[in-house]
N, CA and C of each residue as an Amber inpcrd file, in Angstrom:
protein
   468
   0.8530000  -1.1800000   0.0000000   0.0000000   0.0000000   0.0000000
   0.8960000   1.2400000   0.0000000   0.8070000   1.9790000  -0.7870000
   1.7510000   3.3030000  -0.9790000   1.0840000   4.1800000  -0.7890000
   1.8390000   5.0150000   0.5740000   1.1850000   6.4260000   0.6190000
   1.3490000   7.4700000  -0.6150000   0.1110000   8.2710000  -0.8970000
  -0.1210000   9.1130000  -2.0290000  -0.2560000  10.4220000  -1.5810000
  -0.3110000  11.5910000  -2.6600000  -1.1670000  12.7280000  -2.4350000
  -2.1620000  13.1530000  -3.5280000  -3.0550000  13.9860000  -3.2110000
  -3.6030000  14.3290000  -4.4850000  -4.1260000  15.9520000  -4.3760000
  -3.3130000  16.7020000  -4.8570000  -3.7810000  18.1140000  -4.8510000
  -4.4120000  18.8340000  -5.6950000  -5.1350000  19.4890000  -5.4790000
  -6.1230000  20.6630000  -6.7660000  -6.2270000  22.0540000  -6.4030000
  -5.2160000  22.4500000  -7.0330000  -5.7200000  24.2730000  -7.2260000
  -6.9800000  24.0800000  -7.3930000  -7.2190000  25.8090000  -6.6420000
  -8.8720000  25.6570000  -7.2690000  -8.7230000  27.3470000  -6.5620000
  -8.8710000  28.2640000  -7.8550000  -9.3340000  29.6360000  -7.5050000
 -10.3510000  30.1000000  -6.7640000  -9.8560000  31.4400000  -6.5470000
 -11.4170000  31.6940000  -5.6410000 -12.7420000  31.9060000  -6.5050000
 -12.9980000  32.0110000  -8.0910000 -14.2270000  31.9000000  -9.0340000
 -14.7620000  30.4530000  -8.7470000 -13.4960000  29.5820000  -8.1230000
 -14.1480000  28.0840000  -8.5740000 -13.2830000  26.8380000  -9.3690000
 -12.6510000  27.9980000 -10.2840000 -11.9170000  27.1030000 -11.4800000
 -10.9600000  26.1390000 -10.8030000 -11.1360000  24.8740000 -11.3700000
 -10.3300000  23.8780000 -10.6200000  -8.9220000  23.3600000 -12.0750000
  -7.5640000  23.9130000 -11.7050000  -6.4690000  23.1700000 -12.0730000
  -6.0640000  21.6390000 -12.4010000  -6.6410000  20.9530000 -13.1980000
  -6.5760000  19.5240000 -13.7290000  -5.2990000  19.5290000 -14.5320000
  -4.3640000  18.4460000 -14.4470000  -3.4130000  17.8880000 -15.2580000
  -3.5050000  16.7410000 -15.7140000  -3.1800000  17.0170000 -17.2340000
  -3.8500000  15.5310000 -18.6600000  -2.5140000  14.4270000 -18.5270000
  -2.1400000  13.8150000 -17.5330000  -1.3970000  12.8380000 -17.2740000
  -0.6450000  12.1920000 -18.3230000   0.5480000  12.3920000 -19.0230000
   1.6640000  12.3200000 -20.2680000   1.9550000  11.1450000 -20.2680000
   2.1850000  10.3070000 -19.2710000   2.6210000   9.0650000 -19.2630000
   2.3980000   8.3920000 -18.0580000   2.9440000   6.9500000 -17.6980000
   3.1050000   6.1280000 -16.3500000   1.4300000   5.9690000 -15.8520000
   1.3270000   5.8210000 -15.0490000   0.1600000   5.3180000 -14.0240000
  -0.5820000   6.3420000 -14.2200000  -2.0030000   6.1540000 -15.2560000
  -3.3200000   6.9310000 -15.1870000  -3.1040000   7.9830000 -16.5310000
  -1.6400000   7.4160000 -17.2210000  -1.6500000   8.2060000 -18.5420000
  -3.2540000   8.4240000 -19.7960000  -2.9230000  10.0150000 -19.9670000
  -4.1320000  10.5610000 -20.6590000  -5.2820000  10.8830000 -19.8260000
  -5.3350000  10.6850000 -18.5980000  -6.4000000  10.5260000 -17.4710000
  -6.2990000  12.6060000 -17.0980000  -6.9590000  12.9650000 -17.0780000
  -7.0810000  14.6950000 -16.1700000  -7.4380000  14.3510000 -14.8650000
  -6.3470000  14.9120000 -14.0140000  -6.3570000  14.5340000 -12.5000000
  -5.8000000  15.4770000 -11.4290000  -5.5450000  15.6050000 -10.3980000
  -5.1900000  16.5910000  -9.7870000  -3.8630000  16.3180000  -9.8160000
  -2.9170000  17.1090000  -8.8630000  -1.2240000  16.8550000  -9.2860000
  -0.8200000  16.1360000  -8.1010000  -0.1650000  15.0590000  -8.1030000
   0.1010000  14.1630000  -6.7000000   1.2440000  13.3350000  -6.9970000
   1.4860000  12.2130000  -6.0740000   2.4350000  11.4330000  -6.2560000
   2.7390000  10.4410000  -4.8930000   3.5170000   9.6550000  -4.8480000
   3.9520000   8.8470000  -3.8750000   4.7200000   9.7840000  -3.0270000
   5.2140000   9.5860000  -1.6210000   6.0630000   9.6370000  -0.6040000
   7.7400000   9.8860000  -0.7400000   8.2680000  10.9600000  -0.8120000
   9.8470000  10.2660000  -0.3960000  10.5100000  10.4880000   0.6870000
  11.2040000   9.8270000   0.6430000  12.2200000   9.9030000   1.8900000
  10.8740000  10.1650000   2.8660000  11.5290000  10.8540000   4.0430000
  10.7280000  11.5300000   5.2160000  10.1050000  12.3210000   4.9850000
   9.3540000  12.7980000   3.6770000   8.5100000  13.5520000   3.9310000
   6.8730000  13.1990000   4.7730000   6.8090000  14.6920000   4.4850000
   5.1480000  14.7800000   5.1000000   4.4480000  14.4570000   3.9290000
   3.1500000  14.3030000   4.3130000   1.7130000  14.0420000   3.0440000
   1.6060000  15.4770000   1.7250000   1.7750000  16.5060000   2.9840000
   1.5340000  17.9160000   2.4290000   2.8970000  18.1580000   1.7030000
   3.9490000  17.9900000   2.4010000   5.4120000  17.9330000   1.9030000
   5.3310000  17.4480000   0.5390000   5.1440000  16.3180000   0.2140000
   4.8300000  15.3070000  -0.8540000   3.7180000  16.1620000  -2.0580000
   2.7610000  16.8420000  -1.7450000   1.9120000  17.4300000  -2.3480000
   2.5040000  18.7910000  -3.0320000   3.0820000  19.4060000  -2.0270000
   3.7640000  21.0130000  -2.5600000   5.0360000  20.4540000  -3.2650000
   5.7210000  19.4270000  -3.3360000   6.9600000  19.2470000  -4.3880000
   5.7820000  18.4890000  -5.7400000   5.3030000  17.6190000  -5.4430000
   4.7340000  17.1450000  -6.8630000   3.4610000  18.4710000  -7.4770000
   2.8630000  19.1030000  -7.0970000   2.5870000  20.3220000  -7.2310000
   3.3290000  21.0430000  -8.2650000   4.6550000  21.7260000  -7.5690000
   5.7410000  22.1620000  -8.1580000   5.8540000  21.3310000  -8.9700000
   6.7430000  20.1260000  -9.2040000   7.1200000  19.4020000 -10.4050000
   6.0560000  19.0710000 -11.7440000   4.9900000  19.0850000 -11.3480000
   4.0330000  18.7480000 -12.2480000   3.4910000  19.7360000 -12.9810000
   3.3790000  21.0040000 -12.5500000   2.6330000  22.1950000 -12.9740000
   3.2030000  23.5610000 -12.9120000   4.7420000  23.6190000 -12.0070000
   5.2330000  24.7230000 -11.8200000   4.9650000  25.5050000 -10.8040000
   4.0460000  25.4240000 -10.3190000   3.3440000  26.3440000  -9.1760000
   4.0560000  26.0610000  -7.4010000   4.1470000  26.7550000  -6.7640000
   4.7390000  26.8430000  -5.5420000   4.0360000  27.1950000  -4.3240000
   3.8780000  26.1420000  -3.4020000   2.2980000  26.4160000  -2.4870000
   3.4570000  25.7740000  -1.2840000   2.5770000  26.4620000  -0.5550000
   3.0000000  26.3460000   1.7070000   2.6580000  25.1300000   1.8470000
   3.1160000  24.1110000   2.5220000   2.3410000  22.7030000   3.5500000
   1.4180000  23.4690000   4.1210000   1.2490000  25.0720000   4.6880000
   0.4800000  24.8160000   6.0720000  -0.4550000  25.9190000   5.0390000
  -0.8300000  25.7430000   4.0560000  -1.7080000  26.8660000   3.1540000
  -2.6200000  25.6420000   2.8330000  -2.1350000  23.9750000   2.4070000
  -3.2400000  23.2380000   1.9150000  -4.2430000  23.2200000   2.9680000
  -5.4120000  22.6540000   2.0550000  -6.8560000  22.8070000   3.2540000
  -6.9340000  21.0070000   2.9440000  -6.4990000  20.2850000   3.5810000
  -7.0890000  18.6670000   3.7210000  -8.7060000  18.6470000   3.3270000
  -8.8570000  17.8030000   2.5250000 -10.2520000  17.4970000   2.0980000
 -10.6960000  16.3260000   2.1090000  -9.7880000  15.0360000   2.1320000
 -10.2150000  13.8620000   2.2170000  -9.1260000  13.2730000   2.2110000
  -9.8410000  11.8780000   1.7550000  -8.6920000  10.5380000   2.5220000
  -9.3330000   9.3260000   1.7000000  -8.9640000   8.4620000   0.4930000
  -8.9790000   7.9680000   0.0040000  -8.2810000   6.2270000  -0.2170000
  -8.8690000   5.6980000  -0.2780000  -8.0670000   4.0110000   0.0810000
  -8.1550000   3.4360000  -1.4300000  -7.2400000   3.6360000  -2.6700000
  -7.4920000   2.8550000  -3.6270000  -7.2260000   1.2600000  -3.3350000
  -8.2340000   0.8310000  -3.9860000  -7.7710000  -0.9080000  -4.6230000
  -8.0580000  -1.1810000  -5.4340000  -6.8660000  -2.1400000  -6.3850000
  -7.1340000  -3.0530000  -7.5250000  -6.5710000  -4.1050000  -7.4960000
  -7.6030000  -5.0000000  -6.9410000  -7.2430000  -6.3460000  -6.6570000
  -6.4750000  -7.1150000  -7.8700000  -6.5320000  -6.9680000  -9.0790000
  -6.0270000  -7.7080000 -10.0870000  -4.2720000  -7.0030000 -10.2330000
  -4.0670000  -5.9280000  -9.6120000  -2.6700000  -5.2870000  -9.7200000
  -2.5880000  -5.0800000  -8.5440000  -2.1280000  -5.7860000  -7.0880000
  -2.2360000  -5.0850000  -5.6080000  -0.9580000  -3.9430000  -5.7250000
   0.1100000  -4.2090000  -6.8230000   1.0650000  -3.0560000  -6.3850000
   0.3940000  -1.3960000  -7.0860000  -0.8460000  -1.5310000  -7.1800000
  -1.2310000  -0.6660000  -7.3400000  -1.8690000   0.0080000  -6.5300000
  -2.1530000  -0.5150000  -5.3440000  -3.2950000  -0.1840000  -4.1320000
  -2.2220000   1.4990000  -3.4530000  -3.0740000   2.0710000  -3.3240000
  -2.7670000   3.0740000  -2.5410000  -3.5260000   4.2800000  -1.6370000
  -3.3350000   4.4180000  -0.4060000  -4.2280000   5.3860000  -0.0780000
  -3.2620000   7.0720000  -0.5830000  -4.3610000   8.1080000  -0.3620000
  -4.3490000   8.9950000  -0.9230000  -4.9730000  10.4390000   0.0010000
  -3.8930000  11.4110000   0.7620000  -4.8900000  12.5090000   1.2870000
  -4.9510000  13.7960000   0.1620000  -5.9680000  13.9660000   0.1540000
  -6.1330000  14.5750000  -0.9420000  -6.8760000  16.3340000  -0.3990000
  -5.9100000  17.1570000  -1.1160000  -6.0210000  18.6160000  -0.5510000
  -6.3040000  19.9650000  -2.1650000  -7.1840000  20.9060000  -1.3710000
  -7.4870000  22.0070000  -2.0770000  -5.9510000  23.0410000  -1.6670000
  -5.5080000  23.3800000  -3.1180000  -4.8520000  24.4450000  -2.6640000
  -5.3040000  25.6870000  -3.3090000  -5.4310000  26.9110000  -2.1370000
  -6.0710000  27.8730000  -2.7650000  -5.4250000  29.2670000  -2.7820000
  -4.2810000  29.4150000  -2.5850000  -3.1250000  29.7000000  -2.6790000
  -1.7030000  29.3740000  -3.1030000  -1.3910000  29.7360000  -4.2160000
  -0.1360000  29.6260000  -5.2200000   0.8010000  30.5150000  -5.7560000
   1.6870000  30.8030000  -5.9450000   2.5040000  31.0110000  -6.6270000
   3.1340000  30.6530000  -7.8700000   3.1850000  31.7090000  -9.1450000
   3.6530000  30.9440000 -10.2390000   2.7580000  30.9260000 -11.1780000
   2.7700000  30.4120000 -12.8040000   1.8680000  30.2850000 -13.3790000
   1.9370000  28.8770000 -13.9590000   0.7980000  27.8540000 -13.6950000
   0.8680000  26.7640000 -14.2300000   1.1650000  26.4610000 -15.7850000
   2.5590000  25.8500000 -15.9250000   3.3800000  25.2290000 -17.4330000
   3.0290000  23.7210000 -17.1400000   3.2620000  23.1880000 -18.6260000
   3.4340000  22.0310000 -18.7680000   4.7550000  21.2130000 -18.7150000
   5.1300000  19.6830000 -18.1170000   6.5080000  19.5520000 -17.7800000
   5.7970000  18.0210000 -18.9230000   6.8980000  17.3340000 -18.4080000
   7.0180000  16.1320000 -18.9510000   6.4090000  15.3550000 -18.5450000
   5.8050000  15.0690000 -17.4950000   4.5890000  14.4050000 -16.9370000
   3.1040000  15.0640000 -16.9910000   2.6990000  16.5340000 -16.9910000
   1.3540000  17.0450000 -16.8950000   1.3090000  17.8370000 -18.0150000
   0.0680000  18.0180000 -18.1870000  -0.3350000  19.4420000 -19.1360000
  -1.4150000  19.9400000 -18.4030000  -1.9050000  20.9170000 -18.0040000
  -2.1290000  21.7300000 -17.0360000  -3.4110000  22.6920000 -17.5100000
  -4.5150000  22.4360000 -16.8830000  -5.4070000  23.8770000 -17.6980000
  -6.3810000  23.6720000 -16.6410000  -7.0060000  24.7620000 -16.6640000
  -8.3460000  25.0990000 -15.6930000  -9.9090000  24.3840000 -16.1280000
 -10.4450000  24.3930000 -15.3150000 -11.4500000  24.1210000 -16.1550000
 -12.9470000  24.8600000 -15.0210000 -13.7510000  24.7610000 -15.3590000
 -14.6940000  25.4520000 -14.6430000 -15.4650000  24.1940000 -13.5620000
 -16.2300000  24.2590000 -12.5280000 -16.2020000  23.3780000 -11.8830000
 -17.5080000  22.8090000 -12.4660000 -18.4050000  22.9980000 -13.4250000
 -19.6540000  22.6490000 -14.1550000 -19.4310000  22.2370000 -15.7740000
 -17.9200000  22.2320000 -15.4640000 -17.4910000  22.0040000 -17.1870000
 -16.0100000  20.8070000 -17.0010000 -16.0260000  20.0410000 -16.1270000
 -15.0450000  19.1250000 -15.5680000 -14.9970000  18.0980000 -16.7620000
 -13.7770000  17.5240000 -17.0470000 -13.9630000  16.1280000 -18.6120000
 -14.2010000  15.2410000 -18.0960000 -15.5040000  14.8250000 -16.9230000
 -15.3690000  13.5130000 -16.3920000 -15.0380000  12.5470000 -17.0300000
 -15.8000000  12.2620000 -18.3350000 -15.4090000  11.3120000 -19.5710000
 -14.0690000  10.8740000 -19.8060000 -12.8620000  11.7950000 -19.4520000
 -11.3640000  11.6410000 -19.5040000 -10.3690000  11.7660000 -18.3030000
 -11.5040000  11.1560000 -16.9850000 -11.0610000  11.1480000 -15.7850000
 -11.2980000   9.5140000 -15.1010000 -10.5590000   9.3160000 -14.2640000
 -10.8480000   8.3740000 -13.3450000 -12.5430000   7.6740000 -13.1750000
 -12.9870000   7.0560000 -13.5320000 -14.2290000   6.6790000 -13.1220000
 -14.7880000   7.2150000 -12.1430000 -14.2200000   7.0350000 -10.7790000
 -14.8300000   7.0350000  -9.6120000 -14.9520000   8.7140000  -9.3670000
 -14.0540000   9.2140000 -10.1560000 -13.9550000  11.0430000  -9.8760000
 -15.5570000  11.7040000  -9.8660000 -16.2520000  11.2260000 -10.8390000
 -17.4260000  12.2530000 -10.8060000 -18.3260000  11.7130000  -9.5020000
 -17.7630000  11.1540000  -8.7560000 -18.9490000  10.5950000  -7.6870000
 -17.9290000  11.5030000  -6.4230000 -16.9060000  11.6720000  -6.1560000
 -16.6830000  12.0650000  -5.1720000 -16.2470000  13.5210000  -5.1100000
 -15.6150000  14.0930000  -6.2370000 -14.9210000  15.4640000  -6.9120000
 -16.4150000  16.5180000  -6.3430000 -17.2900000  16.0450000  -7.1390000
 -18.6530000  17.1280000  -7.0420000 -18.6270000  17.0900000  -5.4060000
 -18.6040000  16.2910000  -4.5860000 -18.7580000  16.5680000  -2.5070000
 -17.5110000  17.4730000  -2.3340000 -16.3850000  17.1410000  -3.1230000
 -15.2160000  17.9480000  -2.6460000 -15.6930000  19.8620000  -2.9010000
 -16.0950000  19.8280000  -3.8870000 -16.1730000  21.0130000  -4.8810000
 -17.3220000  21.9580000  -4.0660000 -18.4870000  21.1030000  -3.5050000
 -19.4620000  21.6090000  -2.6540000 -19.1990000  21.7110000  -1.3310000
 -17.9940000  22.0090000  -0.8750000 -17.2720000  22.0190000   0.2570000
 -17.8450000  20.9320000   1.5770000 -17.5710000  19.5900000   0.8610000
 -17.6370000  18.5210000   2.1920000 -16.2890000  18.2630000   2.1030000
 -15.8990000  17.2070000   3.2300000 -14.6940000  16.4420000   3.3830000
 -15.6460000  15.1010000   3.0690000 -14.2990000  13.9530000   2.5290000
 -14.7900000  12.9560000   2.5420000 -13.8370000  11.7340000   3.4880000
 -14.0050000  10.5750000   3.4850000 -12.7520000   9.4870000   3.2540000
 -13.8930000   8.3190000   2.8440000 -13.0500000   7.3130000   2.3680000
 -13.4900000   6.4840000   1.5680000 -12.8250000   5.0700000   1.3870000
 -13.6510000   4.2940000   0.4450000 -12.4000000   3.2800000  -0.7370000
 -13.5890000   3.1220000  -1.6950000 -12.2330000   2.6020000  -2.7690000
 -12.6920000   2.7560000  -3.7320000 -11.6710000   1.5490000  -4.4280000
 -12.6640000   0.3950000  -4.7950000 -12.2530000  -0.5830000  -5.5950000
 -12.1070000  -0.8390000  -6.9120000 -11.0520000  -1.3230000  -7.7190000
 -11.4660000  -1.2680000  -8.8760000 -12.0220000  -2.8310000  -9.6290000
 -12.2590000  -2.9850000 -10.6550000 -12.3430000  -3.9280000 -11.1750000
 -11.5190000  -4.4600000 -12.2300000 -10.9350000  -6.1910000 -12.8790000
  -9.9420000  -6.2520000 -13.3550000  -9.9310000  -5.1550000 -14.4470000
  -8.5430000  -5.1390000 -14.7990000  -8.6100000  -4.4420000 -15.7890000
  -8.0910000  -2.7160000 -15.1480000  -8.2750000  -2.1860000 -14.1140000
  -8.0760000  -1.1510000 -13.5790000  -8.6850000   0.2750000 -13.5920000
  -9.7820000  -0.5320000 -15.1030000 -10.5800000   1.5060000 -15.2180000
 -12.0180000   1.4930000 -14.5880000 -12.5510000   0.3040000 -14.2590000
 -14.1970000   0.5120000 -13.6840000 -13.8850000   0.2480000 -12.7070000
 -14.6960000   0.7970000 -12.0470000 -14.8880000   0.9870000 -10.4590000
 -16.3010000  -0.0810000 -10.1210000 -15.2560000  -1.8160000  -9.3090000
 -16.0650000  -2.2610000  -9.1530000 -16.7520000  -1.8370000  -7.6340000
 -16.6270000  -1.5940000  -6.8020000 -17.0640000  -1.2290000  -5.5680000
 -16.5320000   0.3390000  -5.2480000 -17.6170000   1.4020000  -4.7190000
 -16.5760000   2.7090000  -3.8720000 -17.9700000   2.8910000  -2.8240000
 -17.1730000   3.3800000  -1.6100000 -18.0720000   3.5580000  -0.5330000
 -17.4690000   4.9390000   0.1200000 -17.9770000   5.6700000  -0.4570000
 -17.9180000   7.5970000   0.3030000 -18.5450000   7.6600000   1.2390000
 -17.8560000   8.2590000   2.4120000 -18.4170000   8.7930000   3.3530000
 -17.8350000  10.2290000   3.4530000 -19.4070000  11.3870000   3.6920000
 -18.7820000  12.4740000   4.5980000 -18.3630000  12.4940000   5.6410000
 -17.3520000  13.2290000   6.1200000 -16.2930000  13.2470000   7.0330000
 -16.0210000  15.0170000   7.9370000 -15.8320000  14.6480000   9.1770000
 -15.9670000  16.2870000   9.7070000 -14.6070000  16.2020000   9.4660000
């Protein structure tokens, strides 16, 4: 199980920062900017460098707002299982570029590509966006793109 992060700009109009994933795990997928753990970092630590690396932008650990908590599984790939805290950042620095892993664009929060996202995204993204917290899991089915089981809960 590999600790994750998953971060999303998101202006004060609303507009939420999605990156169209270039390659590796969830390539072509629009997703927020995240990544695995290194060394000793923190969750948030982990979030403001893949942040930076993915999109250019430069954000505080103590500026993210925690929004949830996520348990992936895919039983047919377990080295894929990972949980995930997943944070709004609403404060940045910088202007989001594209690197070698993301391409980077806004999108409005009523105009999201669910169609070119994660399955399970349009079921939990819209609670994030309407300011709940969540935590969860979320199973997949073989194959890795349908979501055979997810169980959301709101969360204080």
């Amino acid at each position: 199980m590999r600790p994750t992060t998953l971060c999303f700009p998101i202006t004060a109009d609303g507009r939420l920062l999605l990156g169209r994933k270039k390659r590796g795990f969830g390539a072509d997928k629009w997703n927020g900017f995240g990544g695995k753990l290194e060394g000793r970092e923190t969750f948030r630590q982990c979030a403001v460098r893949e942040l930076h690396e993915e999109a250019g932008l430069i954000a505080a650990p103590e500026d993210l707002e925690i929004i949830g908590f996520l348990d992936f599984h895919f039983p047919a790939s377990p080295n894929d299982d990972h949980i995930t805290y997943i944070y709004f950042a609403r404060t940045w620095t910088g202007t989001p570029v594209e690197t070698e892993e993301m391409e980077p664009r806004f999108f409005s929060a009523d105009n999201l590509p669910y169609d070119e996202m994660w399955q399970g995204d349009r079921v939990w993204l819209p609670m994030l966006l309407k300011g709940e917290k969540i935590k969860g899991i979320v199973t997949f089915a073989a194959g890795g793109e349908q979501v055979d089981r997810m169980e959301i809960y709101k969360h204080e």
